[in-house]
N, C-alpha and C positions, 0 to 999 in steps of 0.2 A: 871526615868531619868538615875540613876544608872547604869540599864541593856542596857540602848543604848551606855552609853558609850562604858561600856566591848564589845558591840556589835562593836561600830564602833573600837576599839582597834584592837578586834580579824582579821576584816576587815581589815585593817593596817598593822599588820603584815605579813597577808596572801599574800596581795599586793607589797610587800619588800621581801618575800620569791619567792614571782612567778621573780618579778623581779629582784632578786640576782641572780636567775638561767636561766634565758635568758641572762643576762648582761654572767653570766660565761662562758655559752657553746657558745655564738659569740662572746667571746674574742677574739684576736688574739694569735695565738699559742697554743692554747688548743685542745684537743681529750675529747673527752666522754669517760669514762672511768668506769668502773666496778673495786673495790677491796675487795676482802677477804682475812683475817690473819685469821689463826686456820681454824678452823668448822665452823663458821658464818655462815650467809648467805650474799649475795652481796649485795655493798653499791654503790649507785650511784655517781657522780660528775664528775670532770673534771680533767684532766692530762696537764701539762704543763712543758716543760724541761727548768729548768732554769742553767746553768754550766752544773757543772757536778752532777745535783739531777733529780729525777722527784720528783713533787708535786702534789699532788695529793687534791681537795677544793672538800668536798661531796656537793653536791647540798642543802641538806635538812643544813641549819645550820643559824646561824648571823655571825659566822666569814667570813672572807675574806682571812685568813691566812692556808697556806696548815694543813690538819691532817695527811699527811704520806709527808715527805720529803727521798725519797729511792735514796741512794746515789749509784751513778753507779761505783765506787771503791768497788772490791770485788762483786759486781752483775749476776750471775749465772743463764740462763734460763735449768732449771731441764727438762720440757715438753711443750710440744704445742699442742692443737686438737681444733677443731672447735667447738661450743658447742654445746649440744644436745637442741630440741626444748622445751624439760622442763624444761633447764635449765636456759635461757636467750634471748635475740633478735635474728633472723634466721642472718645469717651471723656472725656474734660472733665470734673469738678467742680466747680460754682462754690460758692462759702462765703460768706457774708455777715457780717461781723466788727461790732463795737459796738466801737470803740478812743477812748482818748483827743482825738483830735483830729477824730472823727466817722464815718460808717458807712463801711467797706472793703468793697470784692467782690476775694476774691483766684481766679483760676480756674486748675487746676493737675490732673497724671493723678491716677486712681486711688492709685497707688502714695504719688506726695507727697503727696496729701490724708490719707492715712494717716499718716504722718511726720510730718506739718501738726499731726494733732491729737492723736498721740502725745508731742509735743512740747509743745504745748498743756496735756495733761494733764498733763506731768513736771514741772509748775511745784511749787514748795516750796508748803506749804499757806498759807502767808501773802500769798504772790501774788492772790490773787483776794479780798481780804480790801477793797479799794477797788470794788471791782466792783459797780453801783449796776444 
């Protein structure tokens, strides 16, 4: 009896996980989004501009509250290239970011890379005015 519980437990949560991550990526206002800090390797979830941050919620997790909030004061795209096929989804861009708390790779379509840096550029002109 014991082991069906854990069973149905495990069941349970898998079910709250599957659907935490549908609910996120058909939010409204969200991208699919790829990040890496350092060497890692890429983390899955979703991107969402709230002011003047993006937030960034991994898919895999129980919170609902961002794990990278990258404030767009001070925010620097270093590079941009498409990504290679070993690296991630075929259509892919990766961006190389310069942010306060050190180098970001965020990798994300076509389309949100666009938005990405449309948004980027909408910053008030005193935004970038820290930007070393």
């Amino acid at each position: 009896m014991a082991a069906l519980d854990i069973l149905a437990g495990v069941v349970a949560l898998a079910a709250f996980l599957v659907v935490r991550g549908v609910a996120l990526a058909r939010s409204r206002g969200t991208v699919v989004c790829r990040v890496r800090d350092g060497h890692g390797g890429w983390k899955s979830g979703v991107a969402r501009y709230v002011g003047g941050e993006l937030h960034w919620i991994p898919f895999l997790g129980l919170r609902l509250r961002p794990r990278h909030a990258i404030a767009r004061r001070g925010l620097t795209v270093s590079s941009r290239r498409m990504l290679g096929t070993d690296e991630g989804p075929a259509g892919y861009w990766t961006v190389v970011c310069s942010a306060e708390r050190g180098p970001l790779s965020l990798a994300m379509s076509e389309d949100a890379l666009t938005g990405f840096l449309a948004w980027l550029e909408s910053a008030p002109p005193s935004a970038h005015l820290d930007a070393a």
